[in-house]
C-alpha positions as a Markdown table, in Angstrom:
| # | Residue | x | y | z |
|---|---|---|---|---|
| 1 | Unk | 19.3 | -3.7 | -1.8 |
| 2 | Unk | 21.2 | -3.8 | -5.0 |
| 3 | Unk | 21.1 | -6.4 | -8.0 |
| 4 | Unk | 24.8 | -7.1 | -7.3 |
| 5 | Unk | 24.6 | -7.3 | -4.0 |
| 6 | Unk | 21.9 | -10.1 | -4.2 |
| 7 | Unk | 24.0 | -12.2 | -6.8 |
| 8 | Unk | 27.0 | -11.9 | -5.6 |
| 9 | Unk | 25.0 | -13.6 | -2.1 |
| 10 | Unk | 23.1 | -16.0 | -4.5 |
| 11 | Unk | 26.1 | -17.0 | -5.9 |
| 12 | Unk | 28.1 | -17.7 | -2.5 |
| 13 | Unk | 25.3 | -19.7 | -1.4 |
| 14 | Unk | 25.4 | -21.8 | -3.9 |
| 15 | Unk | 29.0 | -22.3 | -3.2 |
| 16 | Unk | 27.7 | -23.4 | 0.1 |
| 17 | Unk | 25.3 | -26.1 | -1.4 |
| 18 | Unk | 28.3 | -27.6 | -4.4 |
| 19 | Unk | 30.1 | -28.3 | -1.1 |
| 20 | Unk | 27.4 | -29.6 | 0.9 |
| 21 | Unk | 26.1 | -31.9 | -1.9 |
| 22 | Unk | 29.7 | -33.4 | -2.9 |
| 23 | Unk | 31.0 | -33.3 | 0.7 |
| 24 | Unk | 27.5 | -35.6 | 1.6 |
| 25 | Unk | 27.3 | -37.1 | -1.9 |
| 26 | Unk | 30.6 | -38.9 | -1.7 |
| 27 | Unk | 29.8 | -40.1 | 2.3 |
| 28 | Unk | 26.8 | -41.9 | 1.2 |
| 29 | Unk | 28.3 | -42.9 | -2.0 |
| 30 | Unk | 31.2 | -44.7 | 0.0 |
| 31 | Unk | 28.4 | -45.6 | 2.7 |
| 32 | Unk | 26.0 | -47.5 | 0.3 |
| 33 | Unk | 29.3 | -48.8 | -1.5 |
| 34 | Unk | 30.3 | -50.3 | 2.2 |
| 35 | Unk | 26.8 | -51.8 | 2.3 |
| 36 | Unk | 27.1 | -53.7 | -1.0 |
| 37 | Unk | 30.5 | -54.7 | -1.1 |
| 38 | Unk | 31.0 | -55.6 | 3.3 |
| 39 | Unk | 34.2 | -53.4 | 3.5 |
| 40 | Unk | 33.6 | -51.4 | 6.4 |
| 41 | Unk | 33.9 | -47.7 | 6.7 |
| 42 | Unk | 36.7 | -48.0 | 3.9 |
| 43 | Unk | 34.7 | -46.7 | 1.2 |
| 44 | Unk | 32.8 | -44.3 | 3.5 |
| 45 | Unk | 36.0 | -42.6 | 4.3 |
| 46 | Unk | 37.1 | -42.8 | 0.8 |
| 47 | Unk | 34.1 | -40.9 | -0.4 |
| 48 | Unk | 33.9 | -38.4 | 2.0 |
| 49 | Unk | 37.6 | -37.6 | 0.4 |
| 50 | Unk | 36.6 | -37.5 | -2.7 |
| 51 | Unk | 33.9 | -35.8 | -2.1 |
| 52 | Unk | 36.3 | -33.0 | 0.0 |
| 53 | Unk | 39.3 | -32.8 | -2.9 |
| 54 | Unk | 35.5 | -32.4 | -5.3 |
| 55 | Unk | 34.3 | -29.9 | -3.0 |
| 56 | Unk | 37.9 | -27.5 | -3.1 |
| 57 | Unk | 38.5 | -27.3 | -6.3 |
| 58 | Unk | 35.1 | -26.7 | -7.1 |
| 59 | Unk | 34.9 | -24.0 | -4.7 |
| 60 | Unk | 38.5 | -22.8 | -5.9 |
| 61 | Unk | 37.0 | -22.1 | -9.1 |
| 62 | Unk | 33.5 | -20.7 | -8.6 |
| 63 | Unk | 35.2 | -18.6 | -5.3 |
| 64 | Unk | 37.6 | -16.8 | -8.4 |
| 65 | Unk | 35.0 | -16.8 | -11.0 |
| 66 | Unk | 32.6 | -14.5 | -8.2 |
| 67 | Unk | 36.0 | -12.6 | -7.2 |
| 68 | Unk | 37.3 | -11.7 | -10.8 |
| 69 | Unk | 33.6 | -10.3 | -11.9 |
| 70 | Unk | 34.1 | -6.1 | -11.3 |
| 71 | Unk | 31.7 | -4.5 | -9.2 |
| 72 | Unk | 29.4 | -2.0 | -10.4 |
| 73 | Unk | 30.4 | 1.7 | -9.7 |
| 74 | Unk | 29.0 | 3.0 | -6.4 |
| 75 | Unk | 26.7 | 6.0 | -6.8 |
| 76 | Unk | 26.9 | 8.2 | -4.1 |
């Protein structure tokens, strides 16, 4: 395989972990939040928001960063 090839996947799966990690980060933020303050799934809901506006525009940016960077010129 080539080197490109391999960080061009390493670098989508992290992609797949930022939005993972603030996706679940902002549930059990809300959820320990809900636990601490009594409000019910308010702040669960809210987090998991958060964590989803987080998880696009992060995503957004590191999806054009991987997109703008030219590929390497195919030998044949």
């Amino acid at each position: 395989m080539r080197a490109g090839f391999m960080a061009t996947a390493l670098r989508l799966i992290g992609i797949g972990w930022y939005v993972a990690i603030c996706i679940g980060g902002g549930a059990l933020a809300g959820f320990w939040l809900d636990g601490r303050l009594s409000s019910g799934p308010i702040l669960t809901m809210a987090g998991i928001g958060v964590g989803i506006v987080a998880a696009v525009v992060g995503m957004y940016r590191m999806l054009m960063a991987v997109l703008s960077t030219r590929p390497d010129s195919e030998e044949n």
